[in-house]
C-alpha positions in Angstrom: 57.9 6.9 283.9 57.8 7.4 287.6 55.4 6.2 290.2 55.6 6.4 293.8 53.6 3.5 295.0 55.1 0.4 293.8 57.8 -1.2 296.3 59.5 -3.9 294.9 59.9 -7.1 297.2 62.9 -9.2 297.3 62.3 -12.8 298.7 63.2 -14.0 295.2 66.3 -12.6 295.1 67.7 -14.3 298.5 65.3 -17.7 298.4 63.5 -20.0 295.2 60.3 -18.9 295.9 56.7 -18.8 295.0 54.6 -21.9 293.9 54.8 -20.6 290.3 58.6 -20.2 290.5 59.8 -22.3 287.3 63.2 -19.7 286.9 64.4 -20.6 290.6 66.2 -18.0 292.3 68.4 -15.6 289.9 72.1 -14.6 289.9 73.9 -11.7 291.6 74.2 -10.4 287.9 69.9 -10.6 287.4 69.4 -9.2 291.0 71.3 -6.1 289.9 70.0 -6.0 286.0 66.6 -5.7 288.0 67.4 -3.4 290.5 68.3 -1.2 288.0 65.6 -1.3 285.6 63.5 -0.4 289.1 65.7 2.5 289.4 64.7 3.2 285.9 61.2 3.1 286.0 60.5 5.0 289.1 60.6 2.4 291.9 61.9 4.1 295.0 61.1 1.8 297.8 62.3 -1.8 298.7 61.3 -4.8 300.7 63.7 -7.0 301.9 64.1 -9.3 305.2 66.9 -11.2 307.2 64.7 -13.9 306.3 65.0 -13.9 303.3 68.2 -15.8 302.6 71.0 -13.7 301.2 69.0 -11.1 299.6 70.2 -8.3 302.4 73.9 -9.2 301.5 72.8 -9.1 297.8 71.2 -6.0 298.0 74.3 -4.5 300.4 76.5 -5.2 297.1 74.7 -3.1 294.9 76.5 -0.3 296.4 75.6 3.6 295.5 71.9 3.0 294.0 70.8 1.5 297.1 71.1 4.9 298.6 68.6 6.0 296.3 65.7 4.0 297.5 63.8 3.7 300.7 64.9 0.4 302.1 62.3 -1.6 304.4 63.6 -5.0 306.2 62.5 -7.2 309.0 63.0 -8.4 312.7 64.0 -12.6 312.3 61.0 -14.4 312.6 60.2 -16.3 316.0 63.5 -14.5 317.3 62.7 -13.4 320.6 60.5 -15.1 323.5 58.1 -13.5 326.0 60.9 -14.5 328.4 63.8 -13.1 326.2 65.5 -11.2 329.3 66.8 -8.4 327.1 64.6 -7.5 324.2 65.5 -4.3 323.5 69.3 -5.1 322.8 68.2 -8.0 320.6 66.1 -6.0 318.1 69.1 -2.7 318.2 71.6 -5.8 317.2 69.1 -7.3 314.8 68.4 -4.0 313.3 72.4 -2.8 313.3 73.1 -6.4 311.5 70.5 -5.6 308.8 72.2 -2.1 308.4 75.4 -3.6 308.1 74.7 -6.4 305.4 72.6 -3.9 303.2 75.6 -1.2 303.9 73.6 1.1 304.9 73.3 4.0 307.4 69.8 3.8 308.5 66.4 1.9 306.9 63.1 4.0 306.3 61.5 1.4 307.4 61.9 -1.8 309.7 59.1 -4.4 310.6 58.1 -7.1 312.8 58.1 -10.3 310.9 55.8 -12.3 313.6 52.8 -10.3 314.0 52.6 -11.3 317.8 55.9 -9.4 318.3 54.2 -6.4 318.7 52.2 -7.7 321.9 55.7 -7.4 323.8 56.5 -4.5 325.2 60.1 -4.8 324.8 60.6 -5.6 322.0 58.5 -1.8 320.6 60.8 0.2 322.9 63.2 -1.4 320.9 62.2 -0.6 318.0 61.2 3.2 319.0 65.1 3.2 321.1 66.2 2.5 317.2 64.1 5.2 315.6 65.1 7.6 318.2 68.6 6.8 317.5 68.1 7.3 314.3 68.6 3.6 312.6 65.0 3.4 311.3 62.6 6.7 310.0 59.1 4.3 310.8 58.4 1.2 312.7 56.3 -1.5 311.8 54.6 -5.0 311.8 53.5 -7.8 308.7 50.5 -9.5 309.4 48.3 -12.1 308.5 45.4 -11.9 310.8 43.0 -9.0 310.6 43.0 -8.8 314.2 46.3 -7.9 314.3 45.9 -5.8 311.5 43.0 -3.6 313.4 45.3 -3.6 316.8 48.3 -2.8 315.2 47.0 0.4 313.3 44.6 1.4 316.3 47.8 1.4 318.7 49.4 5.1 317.3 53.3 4.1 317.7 53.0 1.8 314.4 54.1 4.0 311.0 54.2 1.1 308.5 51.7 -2.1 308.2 52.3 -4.5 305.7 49.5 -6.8 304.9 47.8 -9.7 302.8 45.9 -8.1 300.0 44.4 -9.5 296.6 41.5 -10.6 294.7 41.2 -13.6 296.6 41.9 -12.2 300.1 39.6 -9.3 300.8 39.3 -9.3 304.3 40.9 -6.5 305.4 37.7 -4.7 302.6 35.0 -6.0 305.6 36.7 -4.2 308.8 37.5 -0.6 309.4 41.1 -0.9 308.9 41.9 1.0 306.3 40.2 3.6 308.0 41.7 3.5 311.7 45.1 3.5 309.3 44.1 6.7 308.0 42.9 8.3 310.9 46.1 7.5 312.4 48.5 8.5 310.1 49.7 4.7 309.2 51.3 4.1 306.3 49.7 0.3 304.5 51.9 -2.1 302.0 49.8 -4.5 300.4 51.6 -7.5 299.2 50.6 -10.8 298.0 49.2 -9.9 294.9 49.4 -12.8 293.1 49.5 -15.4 296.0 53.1 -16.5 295.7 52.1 -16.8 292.4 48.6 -19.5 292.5 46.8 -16.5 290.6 48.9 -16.8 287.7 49.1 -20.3 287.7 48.1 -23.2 284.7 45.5 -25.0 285.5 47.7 -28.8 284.7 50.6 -27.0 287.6 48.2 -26.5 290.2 48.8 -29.4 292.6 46.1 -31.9 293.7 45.6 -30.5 297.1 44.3 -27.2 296.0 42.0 -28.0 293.5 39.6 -25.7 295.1 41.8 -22.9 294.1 41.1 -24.7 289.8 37.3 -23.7 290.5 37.8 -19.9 291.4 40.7 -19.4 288.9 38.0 -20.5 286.7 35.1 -17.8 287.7 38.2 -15.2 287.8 39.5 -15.9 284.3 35.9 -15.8 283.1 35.1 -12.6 284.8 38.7 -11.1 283.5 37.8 -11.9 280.2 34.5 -10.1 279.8 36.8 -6.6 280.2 39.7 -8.3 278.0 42.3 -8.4 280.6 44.8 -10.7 281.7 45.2 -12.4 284.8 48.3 -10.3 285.8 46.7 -7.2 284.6 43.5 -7.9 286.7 45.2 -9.0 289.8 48.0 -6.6 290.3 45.6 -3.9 289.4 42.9 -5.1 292.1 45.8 -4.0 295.0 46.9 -1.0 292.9 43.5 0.5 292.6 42.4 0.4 296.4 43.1 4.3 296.9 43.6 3.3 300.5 46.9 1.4 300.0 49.3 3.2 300.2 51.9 1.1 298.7 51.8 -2.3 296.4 54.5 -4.8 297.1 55.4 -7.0 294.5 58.4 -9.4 293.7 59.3 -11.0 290.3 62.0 -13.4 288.9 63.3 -11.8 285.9 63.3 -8.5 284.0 60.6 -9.2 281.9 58.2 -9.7 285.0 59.5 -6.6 286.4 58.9 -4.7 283.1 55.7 -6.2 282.5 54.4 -5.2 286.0 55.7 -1.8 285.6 53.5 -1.4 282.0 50.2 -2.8 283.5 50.3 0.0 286.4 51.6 2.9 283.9 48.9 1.9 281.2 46.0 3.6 283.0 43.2 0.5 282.0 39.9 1.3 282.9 39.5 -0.9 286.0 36.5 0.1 287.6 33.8 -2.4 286.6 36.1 -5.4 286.3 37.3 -4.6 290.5 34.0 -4.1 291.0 32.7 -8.0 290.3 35.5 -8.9 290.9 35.5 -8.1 294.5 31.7 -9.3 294.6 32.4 -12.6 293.7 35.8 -13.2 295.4 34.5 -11.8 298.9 34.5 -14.7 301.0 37.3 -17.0 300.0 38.6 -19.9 302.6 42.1 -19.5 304.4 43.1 -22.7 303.1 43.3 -21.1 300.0 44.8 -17.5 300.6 47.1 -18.8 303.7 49.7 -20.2 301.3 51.1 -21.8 305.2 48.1 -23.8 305.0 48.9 -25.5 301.6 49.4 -28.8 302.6 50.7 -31.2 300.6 
């Protein structure tokens, strides 16, 4: 089985994450049974971040098979001011730190973790003064915000773009983005999937203050049903279908999520008429819902 447009994330592997996170995080011993079975199946490309506890040192331990994957991590969060006097050496010793926990000569890709990073000037030469040197293959930027989204891939020194994408988050679906990506030769990670996992979610877990999120799980599982698919299938498959992204980002806590994700890509389900009302009925969903920082408890 191989497929060259799943990257597997790894925020669960350095942090106990996810609302629907009942396994916490998993052992050293888990990390590697998984990266393995990725290896396996096909997975060549890996998302990681700084900030994502120790998953950069975990991942640095795995040794010889991290060499076989492309490797994607990220500039600390919040790191460096407007007024940071020196940006350009911050993000070279930020991105040579990153190389030296994950033991590793240089990263395909390395992204801005704050979106309005990549308004400062300094801190993109240093990221270009890194790919020049040969520490990074493509640049890049996460966002949340579609504006940054439409900059970001307009601006022709970004290679990498890693957004919010999934059944209940369709805005990038109402602005040209994906095109102006295209045109520009920009390379789009979808992640979010499952919404730190609120898609996948029982109905008795969901916490009070986002009942609203009971309601449209309820449309969704009656719309999934009509085409006899489950909730996994339907929203993993949503991302995975969108010719225009390039790659799907997903993380998982055990094995068995990992194998099971794997299957529902490699099965080839007809999708088309499911994604199609789906995507009519979850058009217009409210950030307090899909902007898992506004989850307030």
């Amino acid at each position: 089985m191989k497929d060259g447009r799943l990257c597997l994330g790894t925020v669960q592997f350095g942090l106990q994450y996810g609302i629907n996170n009942r396994c916490g995080k998993p052992s050293k011993q888990q990390v590697f049974s998984m990266l393995d079975q990725a290896l396996e199946s096909g997975i060549r490309c890996i998302d990681t971040a700084v900030a994502y506890g120790d998953a950069e040192e975990l991942l640095g331990e795995y040794g010889v098979g991290l060499k076989n994957l492309k490797v994607i991590s990220k500039l600390k969060p919040n790191l460096i001011d407007d007024d940071c006097p020196d940006p350009e050496q911050v993000v070279e010793q930020q991105v040579r730190g990153s190389l030296k926990r994950l033991r590793l000569d240089s990263l395909d890709g390395y992204l801005l973790h704050t979106p309005q990073n990549f308004y400062n000037k300094g801190i993109m030469a240093g990221l270009q003064k890194c790919k020049e040197m040969g520490l990074i293959s493509n640049l890049g930027v996460s966002i949340y915000e579609e504006r940054h989204a439409l900059d970001a891939a307009g601006d022709g020194l970004i290679d990498y773009i890693q957004v919010p994408y999934s059944v209940f988050d369709q805005r990038l679906d109402r602005t040209d983005f994906f095109k102006i990506a295209k045109r520009n030769g920009v390379r789009v990670f979808a992640r979010s999937a499952f919404l730190q996992g609120l898609i996948v979610m029982e109905d008795d877990r969901i916490p009070d203050h986002l009942n609203l999120a009971r309601e449209y799980l309820k449309i969704y599982d009656g719309i999934i049903a009509k085409y006899g698919m489950s909730r996994v299938q339907a929203a993993l498959l949503f991302s995975y279908s969108n010719p225009d992204i390039d790659y799907v980002v997903f993380g998982v806590d055990n094995t068995e999520q990992l194998l099971e994700d794997i299957e529902i890509v490699y099965s080839k389900e007809s999708f088309r008429l499911c994604r199609q009302e789906l995507s009519r009925s979850f058009a217009n969903i409210e950030k307090s819902i899909i902007f898992p920082s506004l989850w307030t408890k």
